[in-house]
N, C-alpha and C positions, 0 to 999 in steps of 0.2 A: 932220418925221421926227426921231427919237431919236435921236441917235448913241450906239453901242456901243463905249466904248473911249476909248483916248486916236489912237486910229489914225485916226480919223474914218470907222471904218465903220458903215456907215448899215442900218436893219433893210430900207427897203426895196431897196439893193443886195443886202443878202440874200437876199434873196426874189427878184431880179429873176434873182441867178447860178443858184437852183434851179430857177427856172423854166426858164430854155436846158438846164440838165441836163435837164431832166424832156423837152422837148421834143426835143433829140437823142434823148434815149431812144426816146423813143417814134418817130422818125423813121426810127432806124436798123432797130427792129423792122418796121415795116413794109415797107421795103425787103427785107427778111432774108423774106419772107411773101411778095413778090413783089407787094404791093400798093401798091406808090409804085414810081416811077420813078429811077433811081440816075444824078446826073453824074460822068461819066467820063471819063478824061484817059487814055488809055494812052500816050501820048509821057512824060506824068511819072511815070506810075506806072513805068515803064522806070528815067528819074531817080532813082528812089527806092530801084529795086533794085541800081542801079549807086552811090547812096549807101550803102547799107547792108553793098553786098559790101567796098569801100571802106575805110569804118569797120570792120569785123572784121579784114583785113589790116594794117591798121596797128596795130591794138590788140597784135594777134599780133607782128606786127615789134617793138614796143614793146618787150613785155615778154621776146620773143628778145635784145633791144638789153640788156638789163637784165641778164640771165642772163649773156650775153658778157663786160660789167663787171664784173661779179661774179667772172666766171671770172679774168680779168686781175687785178684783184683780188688771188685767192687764190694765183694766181701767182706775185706780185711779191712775197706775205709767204712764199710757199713759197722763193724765190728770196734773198729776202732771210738768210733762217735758213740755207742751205745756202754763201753767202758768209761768214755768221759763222762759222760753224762751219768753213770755209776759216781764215779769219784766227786762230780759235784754236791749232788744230792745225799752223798756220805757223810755225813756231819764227824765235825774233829771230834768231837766227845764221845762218840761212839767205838764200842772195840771194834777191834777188827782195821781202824784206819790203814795203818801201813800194811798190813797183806791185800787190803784189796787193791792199793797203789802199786805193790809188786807183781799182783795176778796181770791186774792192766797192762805193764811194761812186758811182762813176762810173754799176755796174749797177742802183743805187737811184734816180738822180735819172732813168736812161733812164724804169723803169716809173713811176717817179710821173708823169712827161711825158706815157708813152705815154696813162696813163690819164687824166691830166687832160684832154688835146685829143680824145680819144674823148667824153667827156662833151659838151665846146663844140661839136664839130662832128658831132656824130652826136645823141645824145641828145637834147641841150636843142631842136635842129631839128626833131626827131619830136617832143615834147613841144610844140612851135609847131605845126608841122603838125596833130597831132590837136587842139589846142587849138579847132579855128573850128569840128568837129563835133557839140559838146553845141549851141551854138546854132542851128546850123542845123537838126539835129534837131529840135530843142521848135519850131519855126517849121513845120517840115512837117507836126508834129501840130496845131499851133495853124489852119494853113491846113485840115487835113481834119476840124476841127470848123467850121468858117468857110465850107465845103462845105455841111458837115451843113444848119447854118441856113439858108444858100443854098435849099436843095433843099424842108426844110421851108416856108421862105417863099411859094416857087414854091409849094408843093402846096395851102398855106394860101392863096394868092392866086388860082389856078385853082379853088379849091373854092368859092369865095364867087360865081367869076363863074357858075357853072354852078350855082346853089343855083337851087331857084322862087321865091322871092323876095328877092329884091336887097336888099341896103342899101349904097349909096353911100358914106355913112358909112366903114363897115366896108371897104368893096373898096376907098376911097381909102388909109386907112389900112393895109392889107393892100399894097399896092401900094408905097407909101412906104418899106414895111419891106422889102420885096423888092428895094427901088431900093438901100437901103442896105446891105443883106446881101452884095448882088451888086456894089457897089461895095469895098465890103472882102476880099470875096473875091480879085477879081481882081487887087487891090492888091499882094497875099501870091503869090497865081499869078504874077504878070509877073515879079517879084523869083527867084522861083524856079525859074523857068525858065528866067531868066539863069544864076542862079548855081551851081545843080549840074549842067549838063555843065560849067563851065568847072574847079569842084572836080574834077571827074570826070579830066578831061584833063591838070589837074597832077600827076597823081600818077606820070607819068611822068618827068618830070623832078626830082619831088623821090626817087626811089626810085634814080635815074641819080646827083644830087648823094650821096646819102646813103652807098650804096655804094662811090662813086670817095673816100670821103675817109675810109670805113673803111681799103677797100684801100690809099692813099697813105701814111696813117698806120702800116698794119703795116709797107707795104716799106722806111718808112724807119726805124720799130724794130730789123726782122730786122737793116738794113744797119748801122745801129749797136752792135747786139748783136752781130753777127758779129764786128765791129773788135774788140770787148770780152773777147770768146773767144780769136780768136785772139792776144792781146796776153797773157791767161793762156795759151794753150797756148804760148806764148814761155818766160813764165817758168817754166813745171813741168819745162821741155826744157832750161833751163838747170840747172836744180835736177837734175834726173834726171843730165847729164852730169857735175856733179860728184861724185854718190854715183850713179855707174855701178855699183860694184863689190856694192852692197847692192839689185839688182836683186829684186824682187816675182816669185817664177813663177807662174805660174798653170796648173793643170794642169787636164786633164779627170777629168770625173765619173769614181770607179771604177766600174767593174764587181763585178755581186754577187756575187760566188763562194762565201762562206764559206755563204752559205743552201743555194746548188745543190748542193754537194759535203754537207752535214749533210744532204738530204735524201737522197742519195747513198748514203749509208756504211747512213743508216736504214736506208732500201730494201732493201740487200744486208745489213743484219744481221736482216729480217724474211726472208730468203730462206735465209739460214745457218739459222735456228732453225725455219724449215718444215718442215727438208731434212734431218735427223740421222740418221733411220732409214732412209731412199731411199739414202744415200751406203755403208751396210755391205750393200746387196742387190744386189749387182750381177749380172746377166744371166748368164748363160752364154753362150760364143759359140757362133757356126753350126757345125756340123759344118766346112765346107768353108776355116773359118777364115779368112775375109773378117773387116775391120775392121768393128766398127758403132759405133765414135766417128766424129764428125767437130765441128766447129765450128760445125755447126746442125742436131743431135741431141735428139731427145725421146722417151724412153722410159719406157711406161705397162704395168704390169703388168696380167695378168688382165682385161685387157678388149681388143676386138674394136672397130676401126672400122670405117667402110667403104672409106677412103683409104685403108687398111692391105691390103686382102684384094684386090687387082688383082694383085698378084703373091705368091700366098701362099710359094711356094716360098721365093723368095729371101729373104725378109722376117720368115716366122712361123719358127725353129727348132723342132725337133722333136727327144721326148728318145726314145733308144731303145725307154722301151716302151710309145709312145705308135703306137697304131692306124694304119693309112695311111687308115684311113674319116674319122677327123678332119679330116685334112688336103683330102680329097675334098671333102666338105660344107662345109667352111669355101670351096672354089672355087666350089661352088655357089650360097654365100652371096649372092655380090658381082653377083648377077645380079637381084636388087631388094631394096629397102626393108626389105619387108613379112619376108620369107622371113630377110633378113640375120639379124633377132632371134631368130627360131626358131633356124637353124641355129649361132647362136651359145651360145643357150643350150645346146644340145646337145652342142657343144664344149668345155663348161665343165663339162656333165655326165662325158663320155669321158674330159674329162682331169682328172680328179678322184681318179683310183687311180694318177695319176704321179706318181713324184717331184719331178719339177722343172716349176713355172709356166709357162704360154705366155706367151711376150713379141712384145710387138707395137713396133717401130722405125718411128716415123714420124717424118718431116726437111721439116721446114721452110725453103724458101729465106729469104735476110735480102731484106728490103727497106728502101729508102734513098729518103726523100720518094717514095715510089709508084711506084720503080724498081726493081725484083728484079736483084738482084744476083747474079751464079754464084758467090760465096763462093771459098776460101782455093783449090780445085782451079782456079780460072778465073784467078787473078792473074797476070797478066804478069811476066817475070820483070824489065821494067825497072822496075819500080813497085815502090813499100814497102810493107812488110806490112799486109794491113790495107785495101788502098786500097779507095776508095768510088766517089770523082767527082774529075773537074777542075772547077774556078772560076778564073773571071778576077776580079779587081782593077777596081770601075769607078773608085773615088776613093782618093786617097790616105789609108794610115793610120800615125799613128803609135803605136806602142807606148806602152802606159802602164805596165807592168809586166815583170818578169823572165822570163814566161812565154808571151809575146805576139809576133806575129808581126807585123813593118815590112813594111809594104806601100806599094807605087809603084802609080801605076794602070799597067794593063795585065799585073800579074805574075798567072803562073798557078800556083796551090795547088792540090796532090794533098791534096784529104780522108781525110784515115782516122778511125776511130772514135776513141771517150775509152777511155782504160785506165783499170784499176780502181787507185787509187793503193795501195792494201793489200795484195791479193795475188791473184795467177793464178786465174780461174775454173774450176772442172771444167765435162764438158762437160754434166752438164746443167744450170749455172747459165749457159750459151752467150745462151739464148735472154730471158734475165734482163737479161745485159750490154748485150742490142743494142737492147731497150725502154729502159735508164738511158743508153743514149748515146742514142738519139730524144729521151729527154729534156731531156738538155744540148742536140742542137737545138735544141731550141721556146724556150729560154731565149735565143738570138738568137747563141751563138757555137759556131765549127767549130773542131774541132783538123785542121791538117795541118801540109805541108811542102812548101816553094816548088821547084816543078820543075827551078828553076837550082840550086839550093843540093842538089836530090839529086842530078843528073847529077854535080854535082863532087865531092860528099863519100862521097854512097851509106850518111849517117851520119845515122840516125833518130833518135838520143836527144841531136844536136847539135843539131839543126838543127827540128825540130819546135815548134809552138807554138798557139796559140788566136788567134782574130781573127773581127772581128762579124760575122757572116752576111749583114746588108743592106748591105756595103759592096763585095760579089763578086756577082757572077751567074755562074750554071753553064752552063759551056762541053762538058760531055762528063760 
């Protein structure tokens, strides 16, 4: 034979490796067709599965093990910059220089350590452990071509004996090959049947080592970084007591006001410029000379509701030489829908040769988070004007501004509305005022006055102030 090469590969080894391909091929085909018979191991094929779950778990640990370092790592150079950056801003004159120069070196050699021995005893052990599964691998495929030939042998050796004419020859030969097949085979099985449950079975105890010597390694990092910390929190505490007097405040976030109040002033100067001509018309009163202001008052010219027409008497003024049939039909109105419109319009017709307009007075109670309120006629006289509700105090607060009310948990605030900081509402901008204070609601802060502080003083423009909403719950 020829050799091919300086390797001493031979054409007929060539030939001889494509022929076992050709003949697995054709082997596993007919298996796959159901025309050959297939041997089978289910105690290793089990092995195989328990190899392979195995190998993917650790692969995964691996590269988790990896990520981890990397994080520590990034750590120690995060750690590192935020020491210097220490040491710079440490001025020479101050105590403490040279310990926090040593905490610094000190915090450097911990993380180099920590990471180094993370490496030796976690890493490079997983990278030993996964180390023996590339081989064993290529052995469990190399035994399940080593099957194959097995099986084909067998079939090639049982076909010869069952032919109609025999040849010795051939069935010794056939035989001989099957003898060797099956020797090599089982070679490879015995070995491996040893060998992956006992792989199998270590993996608990290298999973138990691996872990105890992550964790030992942190607890004794944290315990020395802890030493590290608190030996700077020494010297900052030294440092602090001697420039006590140039103390750092730190205040809370403010609160937004300048927006809520610009939206405010808008609101009520779109209400001023709606309102020019409504504010020179005003009503005529009732004959009977009853009030019809109050502090939640809406009054609509020339038109007709049906809230309005339940008591027309008291409610609709009448001008001298206005019909008493108007006032009839407008009672009859209020007794449906359908009819209200007709008889309205007819009212409008009647009173169309009057002098003076029908006004309709409808009053709106205030309402306060979905609570009606009986308005200024209902206020108790120990309460300040205004009042809404009581809140209690669940958490302590403290003021952040001149306008802001100290609060202890437990104290109880009388609610009252926002006032308009520009000037006195008429009354039909009333119902204007008490949608711009729901507003300042929703924004998360109440204006009152702490129930102790008015029993004492009875003094609303001393004592009043603003404070956050979610810090009270309402008691009354």
């Amino acid at each position: 034979m020829a050799e091919l090469g300086s390797k001493g590969v031979t054409a007929g080894k060539i030939a001889s490796n494509v022929q076992k391909k050709l003949t697995r091929a054709q082997e596993k085909v007919l298996q796959k067709l159901g025309k050959a018979d297939e041997t089978k191991d289910e105690q290793f094929e089990q092995c195989v599965q328990n190899f392979n779950k195995q190998l993917s778990e650790g692969t995964r640990l691996q590269k988790d093990l990896r990520t981890y370092l990397a994080s520590v790592k990034a750590m120690h150079e995060a750690s590192k910059k935020l020491t210097e950056c220490l040491q710079e801003v440490y001025e020479p004159d101050w105590p403490g220089r040279d310990d926090t120069n040593k905490i610094a070196e000190n915090n450097d050699l911990l993380w180099t350590d920590f990471h180094q021995k993370l490496v030796d005893q976690a890493l490079l052990t997983m990278d030993t452990y996964l180390g023996q599964f590339p081989d064993i691998k290529s052995r469990i495929a190399k035994r399940g071509r080593k099957l194959v030939d097995y099986d084909s042998a067998r079939h090639h050796f049982e076909a010869l004996q069952t032919a109609k004419k025999k040849d010795e020859t051939k069935i010794a030969k056939a035989e001989e090959e099957l003898v060797k097949a099956q020797k090599v085979f089982e070679e490879m099985n015995v070995d491996l049947q040893e060998e992956l449950p006992s792989l199998w079975n270590s993996r608990v105890g290298f999973y138990v080592n691996t872990f105890q010597s992550i964790a030992g390694l942190e607890e004794n990092f944290h315990k020395e970084m802890s030493k590290l910390n608190q030996n700077l929190h020494d010297v900052l505490l030294g440092l602090d007591k001697q420039y006590s007097g140039n103390a750092f405040p730190v205040k809370a976030q403010p609160r937004k006001k300048t927006k809520l109040f610009a939206r405010l002033r808008k609101k009520m100067s779109r209400y001023r410029d709606s309102t020019p001509a409504k504010a020179n018309k005003s009503p005529s009163p009732p004959p009977d000379g009853s009030p019809i202001t109050s502090p939640e008052t809406k009054t609509v010219n020339h038109e007709l509701e049906p809230s309005t027409l339940e008591a027309p008497g008291a409610s609709i003024p009448k001008s001298p030489s206005q019909p008493a049939e108007a006032a009839h039909a407008g009672a009859e109105a209020a007794g449906s829908e359908a009819a209200a419109g007709d008889e309205a319009s007819k009212t409008e017709a009647d009173s169309g040769s009057s002098s003076l307009p029908a006004v309709v007075v409808e009053t709106f109670p205030a309402t306060v988070n979905g609570t009606v309120e009986g308005g200024a006629s209902s206020e108790r006289a120990d309460m300040p004007p205004g009042f809404l509700f009581k809140v209690q105090a669940m958490h302590d607060y403290t003021a952040t501004d001149s306008d802001e009310l100290q609060l202890k948990a437990g104290d109880v605030v009388l609610v009252i509305p926002f006032e308009n900081p520009e000037e006195q509402l008429d009354v039909g901008a009333t119902a204007m005022n008490l949608r711009l204070s729901k507003l300042q609601r929703d924004e998360g802060w109440l204006m009152g006055v702490k129930e102790s502080d008015w029993i004492q003083r009875k003094e609303l423009d001393q004592c009043r102030g603003v404070f956050p909403e979610n810090f009270t719950e309402r008691v009354q």
